[in-house]
C-alpha positions in Angstrom: 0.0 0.0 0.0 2.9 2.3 0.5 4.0 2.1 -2.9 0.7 3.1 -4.1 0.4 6.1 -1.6 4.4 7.3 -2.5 3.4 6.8 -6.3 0.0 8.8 -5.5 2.3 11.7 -4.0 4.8 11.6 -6.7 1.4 13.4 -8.1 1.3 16.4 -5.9 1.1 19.6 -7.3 1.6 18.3 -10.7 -0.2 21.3 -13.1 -3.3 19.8 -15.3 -4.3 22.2 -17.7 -7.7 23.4 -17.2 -7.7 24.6 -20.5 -8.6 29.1 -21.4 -5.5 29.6 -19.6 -6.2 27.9 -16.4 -4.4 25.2 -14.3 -5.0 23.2 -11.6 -3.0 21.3 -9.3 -3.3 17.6 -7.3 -3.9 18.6 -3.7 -3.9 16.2 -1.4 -7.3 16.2 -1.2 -7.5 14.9 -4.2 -5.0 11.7 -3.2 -7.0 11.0 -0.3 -10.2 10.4 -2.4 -8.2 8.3 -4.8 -7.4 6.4 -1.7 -10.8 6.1 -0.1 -10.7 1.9 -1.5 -7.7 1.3 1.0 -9.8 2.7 4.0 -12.7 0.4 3.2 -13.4 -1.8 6.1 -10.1 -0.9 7.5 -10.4 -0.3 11.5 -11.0 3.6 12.6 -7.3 4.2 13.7 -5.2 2.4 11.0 -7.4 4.5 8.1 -5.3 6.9 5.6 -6.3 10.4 7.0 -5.4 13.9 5.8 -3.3 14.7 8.9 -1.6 11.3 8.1 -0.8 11.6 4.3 0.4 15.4 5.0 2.9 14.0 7.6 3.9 11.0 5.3 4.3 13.8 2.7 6.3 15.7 4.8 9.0 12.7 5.8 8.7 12.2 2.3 9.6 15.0 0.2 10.0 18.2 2.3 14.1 18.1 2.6 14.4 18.7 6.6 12.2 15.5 6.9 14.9 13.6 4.6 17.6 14.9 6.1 15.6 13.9 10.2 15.1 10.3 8.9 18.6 9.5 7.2 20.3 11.1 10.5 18.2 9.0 12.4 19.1 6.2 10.5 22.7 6.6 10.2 22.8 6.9 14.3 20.7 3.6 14.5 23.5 1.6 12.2 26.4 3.2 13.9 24.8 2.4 17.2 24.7 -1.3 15.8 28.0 -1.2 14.4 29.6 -0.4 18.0 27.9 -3.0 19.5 29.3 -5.6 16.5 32.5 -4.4 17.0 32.6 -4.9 20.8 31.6 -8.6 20.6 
């Protein structure tokens, strides 16, 4: 389901021309409806909200969420690779 949400967001804010001179662009608004099948039947607190994709977005694509989760990340596997190298 990720992969489908991630390729959904690749989406956002791409320009569809409206035609007359106007444009329009995917909101997220607009991804959430597409994903209204996923939330069928699912329980009340693992559905795909707004709040939800916006912060998934976020992690995603805005650069100071890269940059969080890769630092995060790289302290993690250091962490591991001091233990390793104690044993």
């Amino acid at each position: 389901m990720r992969v489908d949400v991630n390729e959904l967001l690749d989406l956002r804010g791409v320009p569809i021309i409206l035609g007359g001179g106007k444009i329009h662009r995917i909101t997220l608004t607009e991804i959430l409806r597409d994903l209204e099948p996923f939330n069928e039947g699912r329980d009340t607190r693992r559905r795909i909200t707004y709040d939800s994709l916006w912060v998934h977005a976020k992690r995603q694509y805005d650069l100071a969420g890269i940059t969080a989760y890769w630092r995060i990340r790289t302290q993690k596997e250091f962490k591991e690779f001091k233990k390793a190298l104690r044993r």
